[in-house]
C-alpha positions in Angstrom: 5.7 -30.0 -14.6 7.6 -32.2 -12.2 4.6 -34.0 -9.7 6.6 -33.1 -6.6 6.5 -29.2 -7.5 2.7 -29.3 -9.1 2.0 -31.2 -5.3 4.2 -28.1 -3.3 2.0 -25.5 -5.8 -1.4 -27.2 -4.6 -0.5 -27.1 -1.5 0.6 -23.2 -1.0 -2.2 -22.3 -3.2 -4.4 -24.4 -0.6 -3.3 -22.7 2.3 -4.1 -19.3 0.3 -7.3 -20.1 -0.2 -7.9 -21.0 3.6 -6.1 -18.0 4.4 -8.0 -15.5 2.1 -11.7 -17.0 2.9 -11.1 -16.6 6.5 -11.3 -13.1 6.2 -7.7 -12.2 5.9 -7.6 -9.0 4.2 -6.6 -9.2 0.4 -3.2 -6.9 0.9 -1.6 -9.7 3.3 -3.1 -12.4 1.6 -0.8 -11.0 -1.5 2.3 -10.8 0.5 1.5 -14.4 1.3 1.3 -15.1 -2.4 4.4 -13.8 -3.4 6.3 -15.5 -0.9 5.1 -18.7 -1.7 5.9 -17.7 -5.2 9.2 -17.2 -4.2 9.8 -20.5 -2.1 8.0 -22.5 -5.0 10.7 -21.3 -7.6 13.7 -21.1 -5.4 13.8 -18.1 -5.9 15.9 -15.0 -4.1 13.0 -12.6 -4.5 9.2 -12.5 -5.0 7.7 -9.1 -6.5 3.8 -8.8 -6.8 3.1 -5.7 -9.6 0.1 -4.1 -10.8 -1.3 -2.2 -13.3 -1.3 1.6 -13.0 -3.3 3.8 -15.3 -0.5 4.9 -17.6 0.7 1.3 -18.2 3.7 1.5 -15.7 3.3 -1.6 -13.1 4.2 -0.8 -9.6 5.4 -3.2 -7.1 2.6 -4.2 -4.2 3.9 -6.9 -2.0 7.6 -7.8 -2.0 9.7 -10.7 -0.3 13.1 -11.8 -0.1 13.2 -15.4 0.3 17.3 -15.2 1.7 17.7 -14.0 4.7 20.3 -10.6 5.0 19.4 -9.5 1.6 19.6 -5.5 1.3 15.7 -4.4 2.5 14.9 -8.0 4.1 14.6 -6.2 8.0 11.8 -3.9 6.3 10.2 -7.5 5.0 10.4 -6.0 1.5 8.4 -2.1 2.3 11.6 -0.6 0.6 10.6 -2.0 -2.7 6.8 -1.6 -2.4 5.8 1.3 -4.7 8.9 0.6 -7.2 7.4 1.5 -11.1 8.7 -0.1 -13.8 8.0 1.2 -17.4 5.0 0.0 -19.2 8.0 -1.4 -21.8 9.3 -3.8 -19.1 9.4 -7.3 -19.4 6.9 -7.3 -16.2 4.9 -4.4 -17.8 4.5 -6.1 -21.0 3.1 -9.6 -19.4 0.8 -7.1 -17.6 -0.2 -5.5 -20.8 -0.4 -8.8 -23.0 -0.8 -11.9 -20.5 2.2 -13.5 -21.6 5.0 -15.2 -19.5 8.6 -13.9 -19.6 12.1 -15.6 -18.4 15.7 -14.9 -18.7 18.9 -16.1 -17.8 20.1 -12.9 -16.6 18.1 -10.1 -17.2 20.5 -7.7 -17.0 22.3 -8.1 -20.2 19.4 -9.9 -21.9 18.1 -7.2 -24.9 14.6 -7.5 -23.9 14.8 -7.1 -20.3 18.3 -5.0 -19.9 16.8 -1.2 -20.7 14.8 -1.6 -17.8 16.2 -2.9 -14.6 16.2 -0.7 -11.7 19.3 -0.1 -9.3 17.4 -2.3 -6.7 17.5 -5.4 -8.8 21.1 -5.1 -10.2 22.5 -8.0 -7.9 20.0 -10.3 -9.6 20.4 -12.3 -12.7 17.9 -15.4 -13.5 14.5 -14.0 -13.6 10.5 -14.9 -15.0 7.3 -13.3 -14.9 4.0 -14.8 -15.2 0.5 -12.3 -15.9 -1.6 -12.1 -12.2 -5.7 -11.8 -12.8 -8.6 -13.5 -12.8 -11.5 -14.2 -14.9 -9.3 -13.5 -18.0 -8.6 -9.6 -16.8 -4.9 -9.3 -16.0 -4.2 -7.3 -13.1 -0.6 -7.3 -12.8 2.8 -9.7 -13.1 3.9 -11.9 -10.5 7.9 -12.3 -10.9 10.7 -13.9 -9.3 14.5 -13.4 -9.0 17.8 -15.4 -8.7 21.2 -13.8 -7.4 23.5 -13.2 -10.3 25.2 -16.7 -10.8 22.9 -19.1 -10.2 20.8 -21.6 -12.7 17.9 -20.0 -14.7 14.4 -20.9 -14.1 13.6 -24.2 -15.6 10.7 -24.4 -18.0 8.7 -26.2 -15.7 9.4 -23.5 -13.1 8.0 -20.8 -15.3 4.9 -23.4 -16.2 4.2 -23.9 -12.9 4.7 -19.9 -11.8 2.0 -19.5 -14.5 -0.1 -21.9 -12.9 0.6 -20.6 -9.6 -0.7 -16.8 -10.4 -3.8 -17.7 -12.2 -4.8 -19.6 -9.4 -3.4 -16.7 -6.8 -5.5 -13.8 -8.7 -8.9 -16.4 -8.3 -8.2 -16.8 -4.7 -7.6 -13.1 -4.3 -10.7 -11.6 -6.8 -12.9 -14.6 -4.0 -11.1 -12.5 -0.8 -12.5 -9.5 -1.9 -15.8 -11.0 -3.0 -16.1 -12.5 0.3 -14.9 -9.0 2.5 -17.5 -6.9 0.5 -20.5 -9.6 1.2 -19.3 -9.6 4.7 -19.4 -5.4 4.8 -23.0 -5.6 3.2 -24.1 -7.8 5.7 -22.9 -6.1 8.6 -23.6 -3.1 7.1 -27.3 -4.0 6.8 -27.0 -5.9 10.1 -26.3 -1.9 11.9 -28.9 -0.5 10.1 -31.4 -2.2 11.4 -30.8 -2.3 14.8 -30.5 1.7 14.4 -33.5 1.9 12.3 -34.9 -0.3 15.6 -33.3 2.0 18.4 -34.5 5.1 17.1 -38.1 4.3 15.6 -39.3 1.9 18.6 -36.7 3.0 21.3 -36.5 6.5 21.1 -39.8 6.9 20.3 -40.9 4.8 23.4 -38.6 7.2 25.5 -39.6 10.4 24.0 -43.5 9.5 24.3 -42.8 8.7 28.5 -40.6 11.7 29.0 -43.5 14.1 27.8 -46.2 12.2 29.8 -44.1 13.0 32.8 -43.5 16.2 32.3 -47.5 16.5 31.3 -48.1 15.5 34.6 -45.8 17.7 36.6 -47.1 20.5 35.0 -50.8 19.7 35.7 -50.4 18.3 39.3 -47.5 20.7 40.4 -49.6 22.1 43.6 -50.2 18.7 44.6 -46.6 17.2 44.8 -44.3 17.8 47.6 -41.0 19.7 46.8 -38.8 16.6 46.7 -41.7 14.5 44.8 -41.2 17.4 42.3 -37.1 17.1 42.2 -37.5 12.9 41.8 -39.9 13.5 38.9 -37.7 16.7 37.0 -34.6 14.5 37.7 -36.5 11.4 35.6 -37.5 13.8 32.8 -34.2 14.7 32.8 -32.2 11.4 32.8 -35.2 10.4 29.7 -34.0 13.5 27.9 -30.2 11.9 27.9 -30.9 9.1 27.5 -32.6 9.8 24.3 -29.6 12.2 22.7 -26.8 8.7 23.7 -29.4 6.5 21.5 -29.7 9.3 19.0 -25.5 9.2 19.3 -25.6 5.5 19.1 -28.1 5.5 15.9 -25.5 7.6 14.3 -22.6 5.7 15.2 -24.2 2.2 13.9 -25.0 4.0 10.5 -21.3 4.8 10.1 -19.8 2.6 7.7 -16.4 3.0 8.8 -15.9 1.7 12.3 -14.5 4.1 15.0 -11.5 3.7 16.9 -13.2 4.5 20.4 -16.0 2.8 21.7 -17.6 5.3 23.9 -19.3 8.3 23.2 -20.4 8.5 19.7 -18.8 11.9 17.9 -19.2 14.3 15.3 -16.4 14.4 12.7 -14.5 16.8 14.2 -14.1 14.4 17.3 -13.3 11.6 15.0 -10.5 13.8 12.9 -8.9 14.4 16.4 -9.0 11.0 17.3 -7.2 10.0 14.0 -4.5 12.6 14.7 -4.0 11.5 18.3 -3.6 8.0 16.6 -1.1 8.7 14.0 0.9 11.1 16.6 1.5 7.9 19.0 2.4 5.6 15.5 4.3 8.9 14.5 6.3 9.4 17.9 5.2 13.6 17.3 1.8 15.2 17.3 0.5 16.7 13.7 -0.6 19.5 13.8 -4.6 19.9 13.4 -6.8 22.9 12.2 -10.5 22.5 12.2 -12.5 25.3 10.7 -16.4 25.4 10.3 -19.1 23.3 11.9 -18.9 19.7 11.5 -21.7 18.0 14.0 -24.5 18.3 11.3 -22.5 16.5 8.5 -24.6 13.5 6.7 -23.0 10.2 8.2 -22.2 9.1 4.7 -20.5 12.3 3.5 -18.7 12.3 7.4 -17.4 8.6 6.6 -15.8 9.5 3.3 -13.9 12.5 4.7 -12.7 10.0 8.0 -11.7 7.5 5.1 -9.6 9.4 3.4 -7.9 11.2 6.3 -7.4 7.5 7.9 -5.4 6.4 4.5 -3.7 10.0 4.1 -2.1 9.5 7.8 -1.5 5.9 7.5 0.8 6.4 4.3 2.4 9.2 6.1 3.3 6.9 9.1 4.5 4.0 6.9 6.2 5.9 3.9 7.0 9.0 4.5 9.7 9.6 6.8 8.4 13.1 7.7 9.1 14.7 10.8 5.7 16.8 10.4 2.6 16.8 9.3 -0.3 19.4 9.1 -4.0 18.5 8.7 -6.6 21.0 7.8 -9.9 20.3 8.0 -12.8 22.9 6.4 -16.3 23.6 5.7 -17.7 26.1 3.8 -20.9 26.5 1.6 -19.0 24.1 -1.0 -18.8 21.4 1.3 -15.6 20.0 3.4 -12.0 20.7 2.5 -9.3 17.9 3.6 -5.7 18.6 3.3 -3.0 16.3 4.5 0.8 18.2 4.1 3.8 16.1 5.2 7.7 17.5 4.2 8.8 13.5 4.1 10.4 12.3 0.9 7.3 12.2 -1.6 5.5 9.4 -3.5 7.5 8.6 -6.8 6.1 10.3 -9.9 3.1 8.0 -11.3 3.4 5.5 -8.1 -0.4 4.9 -7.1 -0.6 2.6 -4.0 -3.7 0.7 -3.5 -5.1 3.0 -0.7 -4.1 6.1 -2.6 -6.1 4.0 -5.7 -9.0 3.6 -3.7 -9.3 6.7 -2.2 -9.6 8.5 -5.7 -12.2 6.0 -6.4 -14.4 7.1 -3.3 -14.0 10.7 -4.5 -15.5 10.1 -7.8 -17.9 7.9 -6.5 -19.3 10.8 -3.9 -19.0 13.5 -6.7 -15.5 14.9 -4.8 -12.7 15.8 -5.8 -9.0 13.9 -5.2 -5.0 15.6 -5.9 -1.9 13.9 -4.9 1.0 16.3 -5.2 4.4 15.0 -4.3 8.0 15.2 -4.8 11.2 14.4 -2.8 12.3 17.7 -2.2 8.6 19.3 -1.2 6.9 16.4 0.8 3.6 15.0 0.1 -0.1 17.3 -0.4 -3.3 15.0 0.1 -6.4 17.0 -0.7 -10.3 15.3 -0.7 -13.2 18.0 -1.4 -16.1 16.7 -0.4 -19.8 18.4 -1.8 -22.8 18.0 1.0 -25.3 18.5 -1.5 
């Protein structure tokens, strides 16, 4: 590998690291990677895919390294969520960990069955596998416009370089966010566990000597002694239901959007929609249906999860001009539904929210669907058991 590239690919994956131990979260740190991919290889275009279940690899982070390219003013959203087959030259250096390059992919027999209509202006391409710890997660690839040189060996050596360091970096930015969630996570749970078995205790304990006393010694206060002292009980008994509301709010793992009065899930599914409506530029439509204050705070977070993810792929993907949410509890538990008539997630496209939200339904004992086609919009559905 020439010294002056190995030097630029230390560098950028350097400034990665920094960038990814900081607390960046991983999903920028990978559009970082893949445009220092692309600057590293001269390239045109930077693509970041990973694995989906049935083999196909689906395009996470995307950048186009020449400005006024078709998709550059989105910063490369149009091609995020592009599947290629598993039979790609990009699926199979997913599958089997080995780089790929080609002068022009689009005649080349290994690589010419599978090129999209996005990447028809390109020619020169390689792929090198994207993992760590010897699991492959995915294929970083780069492009060339049509005409110019292919990648140099060296290129491709030090692309393959590049991505195994890229996947460490990224498997020690997630490492690093979940230590930090634990921690804080612990960190809330104490000072709830404090508030409510010293605090409220304390408070509940002086508000029942008072009103001991007012009851005993009634005859012997004046009228207005009586008001001050009712007035105190009362202002106890508040005070004790905002700590309670705090207590419950510091046990939430998810954090809320509002800072004042703690609320009950119902509140919090409002305040999501009221979000999304601003992002939106129209108001969903919201139907609440059961009783939701008593919900466990664990069982609450995983509904508010998933309906933060549902809206937030309707306001960046979808295009929809409405969008209903239904929200239900019965004696099977809690019913979300998220209906948008935008154009639809492709057929086997799994983003990584989409990914993880499935993963939090399995891992509650829910249930997950994800129906979708161009013509009919997008159905997001999470059942959630309370048992």
């Amino acid at each position: 590998m020439d010294p002056t590239l190995a030097a630029r690919a230390l560098s950028a994956a350097t400034e990665i690291t920094s960038t990814a131990l900081s607390g960046d979260d991983p999903g920028a740190v990978l559009d970082t990677v893949v445009a220092r991919a692309a600057e590293l290889a001269d390239a045109d275009l930077g693509l970041a895919m990973v694995s989906a279940d049935d083999g196909r690899v689906v395009v996470e982070a995307a950048h186009y390294a020449t400005a006024g390219e078709p998709g550059d003013e989105d910063n490369g959203e149009s091609l995020r969520g592009l599947a290629l087959p598993a039979d790609s030259a990009a699926g199979r250096v997913a599958r089997g960990g080995e780089p790929v390059a080609s002068a022009d992919f689009t005649v080349d027999p290994r690589t010419a069955p599978f090129v999209p209509a996005e990447l028809h202006g390109y020619g020169a391409f390689a792929a090198a596998p994207f993992g760590s710890g010897g699991r492959v997660l995915g294929a970083l690839t780069v492009y060339r416009k049509r005409g110019r040189e292919p990648f140099s060996a060296g290129t491709v050596e030090m692309l393959v370089a590049f991505a195994a360091q890229a996947g460490v970096v990224l498997a020690l930015a997630e490492g690093a966010n979940a230590r930090h969630r634990v921690a804080l996570y612990e960190e809330r749970e104490r000072i709830a566990r404090e508030l409510h078995d010293v605090i409220v205790q304390r408070l509940y304990g002086a508000g029942m000597q008072l009103d001991r006393v007012r009851r005993n010694m009634r005859k012997r206060f004046a009228q207005a002694d009586g008001a001050r002292l009712s007035d105190a009980i009362d202002q106890l008994d508040q005070t004790i239901e905002e700590i309670r509301g705090t207590v419950r709010a510091l046990r939430s793992p998810e954090p809320r959007h509002d800072t004042g009065t703690p609320t009950d899930l119902a509140e919090s599914a409002r305040g999501e929609v009221r979000i999304a409506g601003e992002l939106l530029g129209y108001p969903p439509t919201l139907e609440l249906s059961g009783e939701f204050a008593d919900i466990p705070a664990e069982r609450a977070d995983h509904i508010r999860a998933a309906l933060r993810e549902a809206l937030s792929n309707v306001v960046r993907h979808s295009g929809a001009s409405e969008t209903r949410v239904t929200l239900a509890r019965d004696s099977d538990g809690v019913k979300l539904r998220v209906r948008d008539n935008g154009s639809g997630v492709p057929q086997g496209v799994a983003t990584r929210g989409l990914r993880h939200l499935a993963e939090r339904a399995d891992a509650a004992g829910g249930k997950f669907f994800l129906n979708s086609s161009p013509s009919l919009g997008t159905l997001v559905a999470f059942d959630l058991p309370l048992d």
